[in-house]
TIMIVEX-289267 format. One line per 3 residues: their letters; for each residue x, y negated, z negated of N, C-alpha, C, O. Coordinates in nm, 3 decimals, decimal comma. Layout:
N
A) X Y Z X Y Z X Y Z X Y Z | ... $
//
This chain:
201
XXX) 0,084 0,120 0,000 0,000 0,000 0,000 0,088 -0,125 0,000 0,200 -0,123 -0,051 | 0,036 -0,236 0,058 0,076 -0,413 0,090 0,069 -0,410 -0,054 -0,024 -0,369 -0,124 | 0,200 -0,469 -0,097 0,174 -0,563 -0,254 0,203 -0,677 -0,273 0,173 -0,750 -0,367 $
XXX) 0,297 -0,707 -0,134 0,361 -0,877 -0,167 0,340 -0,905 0,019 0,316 -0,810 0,093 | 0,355 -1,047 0,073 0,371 -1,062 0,212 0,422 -1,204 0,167 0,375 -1,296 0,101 | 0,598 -1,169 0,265 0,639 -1,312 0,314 0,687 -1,351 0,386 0,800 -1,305 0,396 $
XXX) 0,656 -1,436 0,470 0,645 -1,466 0,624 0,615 -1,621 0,641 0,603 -1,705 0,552 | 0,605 -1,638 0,798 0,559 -1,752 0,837 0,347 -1,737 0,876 0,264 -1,646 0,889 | 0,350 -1,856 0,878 0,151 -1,851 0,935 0,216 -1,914 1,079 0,284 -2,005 1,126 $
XXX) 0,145 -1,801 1,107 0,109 -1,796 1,292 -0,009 -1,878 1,269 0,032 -1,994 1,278 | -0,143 -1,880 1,242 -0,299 -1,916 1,223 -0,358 -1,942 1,128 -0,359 -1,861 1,035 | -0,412 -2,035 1,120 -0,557 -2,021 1,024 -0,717 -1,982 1,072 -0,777 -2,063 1,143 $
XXX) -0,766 -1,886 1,040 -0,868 -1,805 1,129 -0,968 -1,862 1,068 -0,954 -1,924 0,963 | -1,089 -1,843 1,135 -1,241 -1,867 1,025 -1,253 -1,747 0,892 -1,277 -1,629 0,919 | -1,240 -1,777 0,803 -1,271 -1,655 0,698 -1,268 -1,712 0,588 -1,380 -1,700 0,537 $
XXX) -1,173 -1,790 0,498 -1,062 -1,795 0,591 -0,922 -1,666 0,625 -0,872 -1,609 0,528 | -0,897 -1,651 0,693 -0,830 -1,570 0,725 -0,646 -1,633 0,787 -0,628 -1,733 0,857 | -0,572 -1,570 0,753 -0,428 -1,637 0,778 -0,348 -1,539 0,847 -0,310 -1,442 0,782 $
XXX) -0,316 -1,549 0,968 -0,198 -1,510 1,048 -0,129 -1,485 0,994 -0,118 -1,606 1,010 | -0,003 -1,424 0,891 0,105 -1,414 0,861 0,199 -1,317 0,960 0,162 -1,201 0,977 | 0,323 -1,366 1,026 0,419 -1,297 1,071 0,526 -1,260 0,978 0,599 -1,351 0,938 $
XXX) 0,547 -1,135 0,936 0,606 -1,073 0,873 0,743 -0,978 0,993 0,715 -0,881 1,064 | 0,858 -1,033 0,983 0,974 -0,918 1,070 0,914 -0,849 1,209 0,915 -0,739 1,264 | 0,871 -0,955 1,225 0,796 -0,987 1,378 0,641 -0,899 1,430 0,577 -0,894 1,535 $
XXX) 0,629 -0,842 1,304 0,466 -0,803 1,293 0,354 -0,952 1,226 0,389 -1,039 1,147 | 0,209 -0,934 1,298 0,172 -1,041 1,231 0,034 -0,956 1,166 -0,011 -0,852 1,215 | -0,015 -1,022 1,056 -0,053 -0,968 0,935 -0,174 -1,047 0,906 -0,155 -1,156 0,854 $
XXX) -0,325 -1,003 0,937 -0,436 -1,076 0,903 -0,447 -1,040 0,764 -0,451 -0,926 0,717 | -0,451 -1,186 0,683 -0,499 -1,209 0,533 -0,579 -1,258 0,532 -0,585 -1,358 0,603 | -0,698 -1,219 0,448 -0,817 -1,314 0,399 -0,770 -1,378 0,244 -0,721 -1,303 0,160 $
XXX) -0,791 -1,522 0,218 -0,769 -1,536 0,119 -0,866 -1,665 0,061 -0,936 -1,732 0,136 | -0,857 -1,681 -0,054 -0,976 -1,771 -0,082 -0,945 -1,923 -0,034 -0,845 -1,941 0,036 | -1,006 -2,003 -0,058 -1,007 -2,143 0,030 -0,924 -2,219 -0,046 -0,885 -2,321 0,009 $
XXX) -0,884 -2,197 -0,167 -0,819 -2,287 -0,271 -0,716 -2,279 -0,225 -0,654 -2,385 -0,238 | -0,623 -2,150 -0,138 -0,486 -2,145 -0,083 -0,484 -2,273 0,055 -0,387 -2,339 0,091 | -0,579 -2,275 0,092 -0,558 -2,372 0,267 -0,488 -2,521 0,231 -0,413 -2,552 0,324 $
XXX) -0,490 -2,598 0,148 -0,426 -2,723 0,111 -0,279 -2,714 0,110 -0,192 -2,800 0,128 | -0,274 -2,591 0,085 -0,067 -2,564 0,068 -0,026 -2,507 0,191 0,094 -2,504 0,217 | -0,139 -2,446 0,299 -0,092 -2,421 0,430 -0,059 -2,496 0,522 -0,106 -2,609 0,541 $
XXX) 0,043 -2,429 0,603 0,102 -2,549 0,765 0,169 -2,468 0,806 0,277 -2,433 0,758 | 0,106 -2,419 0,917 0,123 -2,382 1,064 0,274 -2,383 1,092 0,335 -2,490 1,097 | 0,330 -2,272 1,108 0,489 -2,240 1,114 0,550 -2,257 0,963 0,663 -2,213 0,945 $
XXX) 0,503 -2,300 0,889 0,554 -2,286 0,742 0,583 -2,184 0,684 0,510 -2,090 0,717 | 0,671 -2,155 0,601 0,686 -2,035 0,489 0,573 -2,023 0,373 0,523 -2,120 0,317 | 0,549 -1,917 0,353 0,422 -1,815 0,305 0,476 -1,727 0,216 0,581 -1,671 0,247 $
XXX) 0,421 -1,703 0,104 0,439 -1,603 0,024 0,271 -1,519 -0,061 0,216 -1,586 -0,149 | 0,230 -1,426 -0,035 0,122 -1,390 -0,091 0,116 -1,290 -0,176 0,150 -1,183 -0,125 | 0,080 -1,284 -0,309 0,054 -1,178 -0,348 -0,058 -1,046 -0,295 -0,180 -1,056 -0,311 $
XXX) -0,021 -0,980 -0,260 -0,146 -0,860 -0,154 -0,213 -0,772 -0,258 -0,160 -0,725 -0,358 | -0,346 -0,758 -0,216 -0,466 -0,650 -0,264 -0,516 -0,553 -0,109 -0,579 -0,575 -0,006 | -0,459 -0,465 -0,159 -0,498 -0,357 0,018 -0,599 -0,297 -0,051 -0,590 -0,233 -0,155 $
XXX) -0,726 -0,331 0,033 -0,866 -0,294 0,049 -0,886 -0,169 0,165 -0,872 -0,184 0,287 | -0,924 -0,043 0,094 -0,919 0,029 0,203 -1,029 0,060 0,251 -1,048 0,129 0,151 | -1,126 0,076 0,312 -1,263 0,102 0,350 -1,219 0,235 0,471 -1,108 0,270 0,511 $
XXX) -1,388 0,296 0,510 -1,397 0,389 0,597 -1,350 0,370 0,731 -1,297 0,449 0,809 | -1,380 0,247 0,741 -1,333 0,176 0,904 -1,230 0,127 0,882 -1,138 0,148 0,962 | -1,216 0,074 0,808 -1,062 -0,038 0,825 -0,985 -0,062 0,691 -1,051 -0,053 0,588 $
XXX) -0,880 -0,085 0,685 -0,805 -0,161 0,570 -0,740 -0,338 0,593 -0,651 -0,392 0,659 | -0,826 -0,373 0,512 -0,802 -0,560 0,501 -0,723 -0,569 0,351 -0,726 -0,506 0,245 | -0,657 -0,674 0,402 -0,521 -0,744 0,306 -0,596 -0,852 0,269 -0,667 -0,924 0,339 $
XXX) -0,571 -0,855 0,146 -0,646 -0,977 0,046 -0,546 -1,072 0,021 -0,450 -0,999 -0,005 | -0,500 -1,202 0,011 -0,367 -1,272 -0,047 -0,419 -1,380 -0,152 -0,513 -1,458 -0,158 | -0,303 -1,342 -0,236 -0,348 -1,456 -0,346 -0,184 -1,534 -0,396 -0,089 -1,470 -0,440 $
XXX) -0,186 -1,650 -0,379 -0,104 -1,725 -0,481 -0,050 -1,668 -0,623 0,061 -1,711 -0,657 | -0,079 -1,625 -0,663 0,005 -1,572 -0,765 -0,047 -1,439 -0,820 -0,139 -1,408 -0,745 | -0,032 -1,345 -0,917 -0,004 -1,249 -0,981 -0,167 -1,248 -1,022 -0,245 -1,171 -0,965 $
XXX) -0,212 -1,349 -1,136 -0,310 -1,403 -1,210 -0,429 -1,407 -1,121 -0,529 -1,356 -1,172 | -0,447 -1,463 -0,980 -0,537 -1,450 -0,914 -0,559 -1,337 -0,882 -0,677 -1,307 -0,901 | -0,456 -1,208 -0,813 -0,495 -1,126 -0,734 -0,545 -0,997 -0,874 -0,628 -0,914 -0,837 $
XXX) -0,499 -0,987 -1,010 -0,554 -0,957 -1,094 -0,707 -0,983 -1,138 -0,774 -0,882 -1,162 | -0,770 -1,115 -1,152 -0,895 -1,146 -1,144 -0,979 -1,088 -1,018 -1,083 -1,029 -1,044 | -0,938 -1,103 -0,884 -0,984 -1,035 -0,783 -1,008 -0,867 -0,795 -1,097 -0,815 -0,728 $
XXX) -0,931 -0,794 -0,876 -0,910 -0,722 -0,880 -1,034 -0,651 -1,026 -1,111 -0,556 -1,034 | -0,998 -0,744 -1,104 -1,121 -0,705 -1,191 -1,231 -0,715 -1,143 -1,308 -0,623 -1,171 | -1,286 -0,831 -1,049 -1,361 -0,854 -1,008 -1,516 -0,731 -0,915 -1,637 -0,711 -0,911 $
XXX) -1,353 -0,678 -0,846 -1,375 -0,594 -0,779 -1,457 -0,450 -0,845 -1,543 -0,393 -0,779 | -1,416 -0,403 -0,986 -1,409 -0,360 -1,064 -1,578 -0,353 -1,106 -1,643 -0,254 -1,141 | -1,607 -0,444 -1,095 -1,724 -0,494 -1,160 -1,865 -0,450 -1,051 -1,843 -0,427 -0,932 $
XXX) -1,997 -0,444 -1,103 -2,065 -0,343 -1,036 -2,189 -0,445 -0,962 -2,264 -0,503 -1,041 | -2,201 -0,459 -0,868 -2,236 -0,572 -0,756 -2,145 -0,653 -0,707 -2,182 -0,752 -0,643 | -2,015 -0,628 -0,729 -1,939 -0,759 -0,646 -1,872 -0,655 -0,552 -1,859 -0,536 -0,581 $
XXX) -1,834 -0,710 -0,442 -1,754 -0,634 -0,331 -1,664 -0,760 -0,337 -1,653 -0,849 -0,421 | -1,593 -0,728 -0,195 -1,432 -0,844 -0,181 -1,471 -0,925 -0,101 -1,382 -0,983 -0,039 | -1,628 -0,964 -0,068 -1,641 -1,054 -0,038 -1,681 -1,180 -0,089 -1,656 -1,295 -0,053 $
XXX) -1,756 -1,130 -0,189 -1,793 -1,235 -0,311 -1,714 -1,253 -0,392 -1,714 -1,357 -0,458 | -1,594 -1,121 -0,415 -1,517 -1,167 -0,551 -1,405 -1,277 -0,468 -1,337 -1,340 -0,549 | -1,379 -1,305 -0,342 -1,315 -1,381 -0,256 -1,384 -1,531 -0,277 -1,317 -1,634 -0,290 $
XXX) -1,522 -1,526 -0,277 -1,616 -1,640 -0,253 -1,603 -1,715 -0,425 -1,585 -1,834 -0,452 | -1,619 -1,609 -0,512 -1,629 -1,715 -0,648 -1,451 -1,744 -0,682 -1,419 -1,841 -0,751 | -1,383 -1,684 -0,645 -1,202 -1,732 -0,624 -1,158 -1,844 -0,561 -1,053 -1,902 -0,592 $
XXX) -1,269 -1,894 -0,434 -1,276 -1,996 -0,396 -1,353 -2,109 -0,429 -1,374 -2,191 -0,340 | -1,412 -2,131 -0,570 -1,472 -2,172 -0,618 -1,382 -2,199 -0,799 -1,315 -2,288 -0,852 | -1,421 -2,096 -0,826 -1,271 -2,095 -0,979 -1,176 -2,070 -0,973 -1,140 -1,993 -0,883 $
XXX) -1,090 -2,119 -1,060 -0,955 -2,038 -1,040 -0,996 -1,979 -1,177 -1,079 -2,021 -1,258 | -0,897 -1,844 -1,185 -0,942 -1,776 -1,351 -0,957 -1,816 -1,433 -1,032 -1,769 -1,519 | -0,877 -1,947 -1,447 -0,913 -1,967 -1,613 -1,032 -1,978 -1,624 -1,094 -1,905 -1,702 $
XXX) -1,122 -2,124 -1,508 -1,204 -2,132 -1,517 -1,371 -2,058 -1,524 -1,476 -2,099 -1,574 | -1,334 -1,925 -1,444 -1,431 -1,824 -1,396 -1,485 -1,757 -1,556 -1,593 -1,719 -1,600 | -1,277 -1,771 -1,637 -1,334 -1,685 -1,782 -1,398 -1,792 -1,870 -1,490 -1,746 -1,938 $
XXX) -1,367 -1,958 -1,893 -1,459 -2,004 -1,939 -1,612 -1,973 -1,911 -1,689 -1,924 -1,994 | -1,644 -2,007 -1,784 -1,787 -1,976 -1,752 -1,844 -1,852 -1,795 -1,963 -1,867 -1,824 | -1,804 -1,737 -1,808 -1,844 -1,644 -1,851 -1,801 -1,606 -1,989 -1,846 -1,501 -2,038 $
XXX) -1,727 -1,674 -2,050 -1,737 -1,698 -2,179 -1,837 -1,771 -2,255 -1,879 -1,746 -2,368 | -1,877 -1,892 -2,152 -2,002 -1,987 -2,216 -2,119 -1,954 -2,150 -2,202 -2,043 -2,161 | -2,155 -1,857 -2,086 -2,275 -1,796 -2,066 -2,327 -1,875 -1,928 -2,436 -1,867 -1,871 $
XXX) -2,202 -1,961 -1,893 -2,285 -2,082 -1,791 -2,310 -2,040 -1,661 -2,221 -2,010 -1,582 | -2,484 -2,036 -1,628 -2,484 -1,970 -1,545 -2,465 -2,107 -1,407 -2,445 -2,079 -1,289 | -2,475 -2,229 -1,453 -2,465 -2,303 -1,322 -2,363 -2,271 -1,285 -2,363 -2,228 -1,170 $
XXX) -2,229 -2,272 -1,359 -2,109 -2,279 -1,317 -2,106 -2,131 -1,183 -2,036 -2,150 -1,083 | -2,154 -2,047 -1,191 -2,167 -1,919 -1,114 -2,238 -1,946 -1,020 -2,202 -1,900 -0,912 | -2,328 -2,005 -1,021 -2,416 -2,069 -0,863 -2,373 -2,195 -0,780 -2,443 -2,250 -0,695 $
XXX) -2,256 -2,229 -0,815 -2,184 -2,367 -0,725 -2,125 -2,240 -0,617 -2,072 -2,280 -0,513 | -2,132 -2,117 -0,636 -2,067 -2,018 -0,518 -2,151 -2,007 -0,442 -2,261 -1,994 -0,496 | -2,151 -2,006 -0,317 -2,184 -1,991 -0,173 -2,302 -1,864 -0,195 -2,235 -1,762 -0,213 $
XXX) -2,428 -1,836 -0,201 -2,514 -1,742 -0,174 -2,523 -1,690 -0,310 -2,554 -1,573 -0,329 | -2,494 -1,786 -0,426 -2,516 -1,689 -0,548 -2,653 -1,805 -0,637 -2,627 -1,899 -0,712 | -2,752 -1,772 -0,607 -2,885 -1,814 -0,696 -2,850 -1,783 -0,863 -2,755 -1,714 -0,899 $
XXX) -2,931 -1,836 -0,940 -2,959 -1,826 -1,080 -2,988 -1,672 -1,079 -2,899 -1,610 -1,137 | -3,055 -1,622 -1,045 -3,117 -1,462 -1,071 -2,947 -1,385 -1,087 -2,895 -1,326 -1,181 | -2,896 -1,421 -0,943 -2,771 -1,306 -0,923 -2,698 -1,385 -1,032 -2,706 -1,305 -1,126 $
XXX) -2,653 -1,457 -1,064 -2,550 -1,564 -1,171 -2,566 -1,530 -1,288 -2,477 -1,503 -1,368 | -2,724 -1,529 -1,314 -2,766 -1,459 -1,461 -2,688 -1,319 -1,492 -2,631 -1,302 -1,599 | -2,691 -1,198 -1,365 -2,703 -1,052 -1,347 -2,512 -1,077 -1,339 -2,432 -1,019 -1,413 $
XXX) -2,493 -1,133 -1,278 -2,354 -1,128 -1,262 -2,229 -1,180 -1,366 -2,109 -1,154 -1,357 | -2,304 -1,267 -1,473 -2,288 -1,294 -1,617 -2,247 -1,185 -1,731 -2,154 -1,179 -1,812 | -2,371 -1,095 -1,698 -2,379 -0,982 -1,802 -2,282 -0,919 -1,734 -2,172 -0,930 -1,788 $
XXX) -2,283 -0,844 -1,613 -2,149 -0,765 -1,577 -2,018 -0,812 -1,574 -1,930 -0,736 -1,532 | -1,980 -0,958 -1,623 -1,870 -0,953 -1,629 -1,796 -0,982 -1,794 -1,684 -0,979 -1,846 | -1,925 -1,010 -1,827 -1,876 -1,018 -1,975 -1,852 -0,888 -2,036 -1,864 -0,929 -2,152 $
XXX) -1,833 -0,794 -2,047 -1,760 -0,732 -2,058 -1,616 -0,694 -2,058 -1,535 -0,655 -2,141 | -1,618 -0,724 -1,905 -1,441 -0,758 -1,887 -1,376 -0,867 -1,911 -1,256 -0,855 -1,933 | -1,432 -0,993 -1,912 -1,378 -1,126 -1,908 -1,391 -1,187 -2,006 -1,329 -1,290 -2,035 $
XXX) -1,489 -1,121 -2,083 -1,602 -1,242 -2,231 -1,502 -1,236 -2,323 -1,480 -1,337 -2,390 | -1,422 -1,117 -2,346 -1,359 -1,110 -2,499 -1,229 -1,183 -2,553 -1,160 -1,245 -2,471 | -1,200 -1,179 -2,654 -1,073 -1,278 -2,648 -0,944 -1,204 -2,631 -0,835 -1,244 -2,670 $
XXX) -0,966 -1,095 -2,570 -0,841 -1,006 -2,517 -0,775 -1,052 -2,371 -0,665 -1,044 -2,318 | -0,906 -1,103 -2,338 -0,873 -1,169 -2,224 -0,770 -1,288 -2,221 -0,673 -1,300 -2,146 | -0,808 -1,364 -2,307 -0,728 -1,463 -2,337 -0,585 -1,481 -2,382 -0,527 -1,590 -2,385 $
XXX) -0,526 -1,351 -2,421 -0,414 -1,305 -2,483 -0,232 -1,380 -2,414 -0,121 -1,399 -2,463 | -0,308 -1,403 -2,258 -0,213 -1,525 -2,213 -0,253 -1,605 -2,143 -0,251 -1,543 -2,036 | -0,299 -1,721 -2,116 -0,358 -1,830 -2,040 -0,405 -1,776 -1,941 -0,338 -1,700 -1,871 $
XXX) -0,542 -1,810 -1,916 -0,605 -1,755 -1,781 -0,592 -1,604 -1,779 -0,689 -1,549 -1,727 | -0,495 -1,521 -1,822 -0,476 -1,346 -1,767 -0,628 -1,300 -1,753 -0,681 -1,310 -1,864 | -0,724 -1,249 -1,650 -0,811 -1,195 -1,666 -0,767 -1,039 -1,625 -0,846 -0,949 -1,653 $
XXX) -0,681 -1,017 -1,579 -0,614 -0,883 -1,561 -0,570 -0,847 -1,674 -0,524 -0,733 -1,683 | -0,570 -0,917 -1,768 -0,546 -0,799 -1,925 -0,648 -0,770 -1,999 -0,645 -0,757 -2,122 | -0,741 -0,759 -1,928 -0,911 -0,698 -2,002 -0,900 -0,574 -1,893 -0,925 -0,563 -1,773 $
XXX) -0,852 -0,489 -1,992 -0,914 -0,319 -1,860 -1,029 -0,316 -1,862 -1,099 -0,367 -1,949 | -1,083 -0,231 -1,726 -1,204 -0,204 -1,701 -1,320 -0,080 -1,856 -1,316 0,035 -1,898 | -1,382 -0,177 -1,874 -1,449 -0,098 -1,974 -1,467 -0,174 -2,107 -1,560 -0,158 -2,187 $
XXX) -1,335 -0,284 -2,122 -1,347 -0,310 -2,284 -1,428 -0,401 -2,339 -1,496 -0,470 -2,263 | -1,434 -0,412 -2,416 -1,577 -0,499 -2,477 -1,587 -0,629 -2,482 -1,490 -0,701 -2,456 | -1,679 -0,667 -2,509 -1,709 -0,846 -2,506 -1,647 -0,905 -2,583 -1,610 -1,018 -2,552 $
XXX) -1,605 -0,841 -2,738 -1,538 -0,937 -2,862 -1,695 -1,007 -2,882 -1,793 -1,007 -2,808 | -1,672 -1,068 -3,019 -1,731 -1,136 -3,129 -1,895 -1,248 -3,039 -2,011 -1,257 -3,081 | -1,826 -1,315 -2,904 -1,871 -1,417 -2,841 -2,023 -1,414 -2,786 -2,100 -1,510 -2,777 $
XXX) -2,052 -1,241 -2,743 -2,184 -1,216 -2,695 -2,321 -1,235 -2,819 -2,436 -1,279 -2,816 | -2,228 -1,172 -2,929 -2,283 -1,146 -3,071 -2,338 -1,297 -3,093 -2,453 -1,317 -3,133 | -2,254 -1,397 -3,065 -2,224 -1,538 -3,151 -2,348 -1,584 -3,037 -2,430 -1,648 -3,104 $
XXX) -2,370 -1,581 -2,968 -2,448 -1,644 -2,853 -2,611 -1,633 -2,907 -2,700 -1,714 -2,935 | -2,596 -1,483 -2,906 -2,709 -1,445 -2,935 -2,764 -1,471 -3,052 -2,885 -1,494 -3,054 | -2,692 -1,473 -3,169 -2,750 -1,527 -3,298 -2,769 -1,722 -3,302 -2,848 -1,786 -3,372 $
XXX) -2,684 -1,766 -3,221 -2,727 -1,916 -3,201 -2,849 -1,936 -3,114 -2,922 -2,034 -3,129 | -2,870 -1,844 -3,022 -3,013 -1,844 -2,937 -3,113 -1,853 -2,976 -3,210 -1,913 -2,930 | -3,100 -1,765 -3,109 -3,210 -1,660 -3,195 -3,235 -1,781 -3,301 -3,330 -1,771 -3,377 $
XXX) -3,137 -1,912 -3,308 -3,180 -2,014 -3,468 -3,236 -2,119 -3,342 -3,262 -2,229 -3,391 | -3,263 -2,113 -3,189 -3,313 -2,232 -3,157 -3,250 -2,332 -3,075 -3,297 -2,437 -3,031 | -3,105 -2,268 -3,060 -3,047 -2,356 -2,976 -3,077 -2,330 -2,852 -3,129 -2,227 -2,807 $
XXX) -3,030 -2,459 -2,774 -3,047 -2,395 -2,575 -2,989 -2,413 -2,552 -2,922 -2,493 -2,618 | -2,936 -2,353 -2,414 -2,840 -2,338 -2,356 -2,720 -2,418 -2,361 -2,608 -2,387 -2,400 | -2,759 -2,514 -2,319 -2,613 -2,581 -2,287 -2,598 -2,653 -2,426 -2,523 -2,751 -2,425 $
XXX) -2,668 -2,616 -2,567 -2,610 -2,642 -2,683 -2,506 -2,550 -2,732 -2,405 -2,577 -2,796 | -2,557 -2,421 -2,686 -2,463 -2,271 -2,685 -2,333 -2,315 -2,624 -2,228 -2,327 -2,687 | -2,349 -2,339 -2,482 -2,225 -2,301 -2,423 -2,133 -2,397 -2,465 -2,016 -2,359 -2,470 $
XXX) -2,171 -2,569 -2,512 -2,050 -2,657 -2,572 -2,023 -2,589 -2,663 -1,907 -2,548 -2,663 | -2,122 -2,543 -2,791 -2,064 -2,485 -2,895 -1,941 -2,394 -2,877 -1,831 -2,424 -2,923 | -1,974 -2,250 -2,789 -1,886 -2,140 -2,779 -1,739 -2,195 -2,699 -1,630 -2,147 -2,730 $
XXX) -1,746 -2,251 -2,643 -1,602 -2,396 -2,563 -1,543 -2,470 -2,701 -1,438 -2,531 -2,677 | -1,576 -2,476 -2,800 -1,524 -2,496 -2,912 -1,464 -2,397 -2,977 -1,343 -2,409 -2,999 | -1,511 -2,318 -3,006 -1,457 -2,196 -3,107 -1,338 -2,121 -3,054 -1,324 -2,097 -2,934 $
XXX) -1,236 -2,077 -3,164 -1,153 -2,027 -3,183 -1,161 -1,867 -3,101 -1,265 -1,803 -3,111 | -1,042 -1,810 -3,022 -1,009 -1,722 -2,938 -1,077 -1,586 -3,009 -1,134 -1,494 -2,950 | -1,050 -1,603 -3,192 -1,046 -1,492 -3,263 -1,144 -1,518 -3,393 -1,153 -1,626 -3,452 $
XXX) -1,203 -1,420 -3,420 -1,264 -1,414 -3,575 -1,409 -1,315 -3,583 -1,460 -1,252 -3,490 | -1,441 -1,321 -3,681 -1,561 -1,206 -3,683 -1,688 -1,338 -3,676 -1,685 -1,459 -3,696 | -1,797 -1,237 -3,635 -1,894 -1,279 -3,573 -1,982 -1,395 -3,712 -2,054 -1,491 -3,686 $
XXX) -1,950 -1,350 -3,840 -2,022 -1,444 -3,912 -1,964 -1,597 -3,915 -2,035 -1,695 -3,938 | -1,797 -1,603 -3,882 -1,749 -1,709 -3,916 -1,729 -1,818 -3,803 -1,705 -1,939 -3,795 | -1,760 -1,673 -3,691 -1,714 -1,771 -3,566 -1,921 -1,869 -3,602 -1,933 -1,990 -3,623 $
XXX) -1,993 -1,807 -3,599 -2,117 -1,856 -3,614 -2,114 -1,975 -3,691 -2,140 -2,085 -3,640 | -2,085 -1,962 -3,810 -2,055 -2,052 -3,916 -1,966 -2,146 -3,870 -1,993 -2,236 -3,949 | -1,840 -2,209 -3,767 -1,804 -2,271 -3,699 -1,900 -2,334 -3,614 -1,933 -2,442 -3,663 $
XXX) -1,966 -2,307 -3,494 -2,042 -2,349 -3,409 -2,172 -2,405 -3,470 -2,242 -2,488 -3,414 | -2,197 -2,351 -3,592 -2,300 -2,435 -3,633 -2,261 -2,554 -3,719 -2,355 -2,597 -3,786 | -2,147 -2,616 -3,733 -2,100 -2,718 -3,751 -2,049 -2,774 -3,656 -2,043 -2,896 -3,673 $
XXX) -1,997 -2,728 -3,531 -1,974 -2,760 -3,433 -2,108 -2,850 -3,375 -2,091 -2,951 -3,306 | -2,212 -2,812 -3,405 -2,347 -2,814 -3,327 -2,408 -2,935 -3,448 -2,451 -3,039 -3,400 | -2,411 -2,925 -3,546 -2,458 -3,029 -3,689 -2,363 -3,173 -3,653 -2,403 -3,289 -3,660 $
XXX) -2,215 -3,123 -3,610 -2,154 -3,284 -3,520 -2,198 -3,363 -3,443 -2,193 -3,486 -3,448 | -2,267 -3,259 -3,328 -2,333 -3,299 -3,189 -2,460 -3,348 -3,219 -2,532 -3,403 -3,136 | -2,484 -3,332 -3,314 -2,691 -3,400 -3,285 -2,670 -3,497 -3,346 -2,760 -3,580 -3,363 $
//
């Protein structure tokens, strides 16, 4: 399997998609839109690669660094997203941001993506909190590749739900939980946010 590509860009395709000539082979990458500002035509290229293998074909994914093609990768992981959407909300967040949003339950932040309504944003919330929600995730800035597939939400789903349950709404929740500390058990992180929240009114 492709794990790294570095080369020159022959193209920028509709996808977006990038020409890379690699030792005189050239190399279609799809990569998210946040990479096109640092592209130019005959320039030097470096991508981190995700080889997608399907029944028909195998497509090369490229990402800017380590951290992205990891999030893509969880992404992938996750049960309704394919590599075309987990491409589409990459071009929209970069990780850190993707794990705030799904740390603060925010479902607007998930519908500024291209074809993703409130219904799917809501649905696509719950499936990723799991992988992304907990503070394991957080263990180094942005890493969403250090939440393996499977591990749990941490303290934050708990904390949501018991602030839901005294009356708060939404976007009183999600400033609150954007406040609180990476780590702690579910009574204290609560007991935080509701002073967090006794500041705000």
């Amino acid at each position: 399997m492709i794990g790294s590509l570095r080369g020159v860009v022959l193209e920028v395709l509709e996808g977006p998609v990038l020409l890379v000539e690699v030792g005189g082979v050239g190399y279609r990458v799809s990569v998210p839109a946040t990479v096109l500002p640092s592209v130019s035509l005959g320039g030097p290229i470096f991508l981190h690669v995700h080889t997608h293998v399907r029944d028909d074909a195998i497509v090369l994914y490229g990402f800017p660094d380590r951290e992205t093609r990891g999030c893509f990768e969880v992404l992938l992981g996750t049960h309704g997203i394919g590599p075309g959407l987990a491409l589409a909300i990459l071009s929209v967040h970069s990780p850190a941001a993707l794990r705030r949003a799904v740390m603060g339950g925010d479902v607007e932040a998930l519908t500024l993506v291209p074809g993703v309504g409130r219904k799917t944003a809501s649905r696509l919330l719950m499936e990723l909190e799991a992988r992304l929600g907990g503070p394991e995730a957080g263990e180094q800035e942005g890493n969403l590749a250090a939440v393996p597939p499977g591990a749990g939400g941490g303290p934050l789903p708990e904390v949501r739900a018991a602030l839901a349950g005294l009356g708060y709404g939404p976007d009183e929740v999600r400033a609150a939980l954007r406040a609180l500390p990476a780590d702690g058990t579910v009574e204290d992180l609560v007991r935080a946010a509701l002073r967090e929240l006794a500041g705000a009114r």
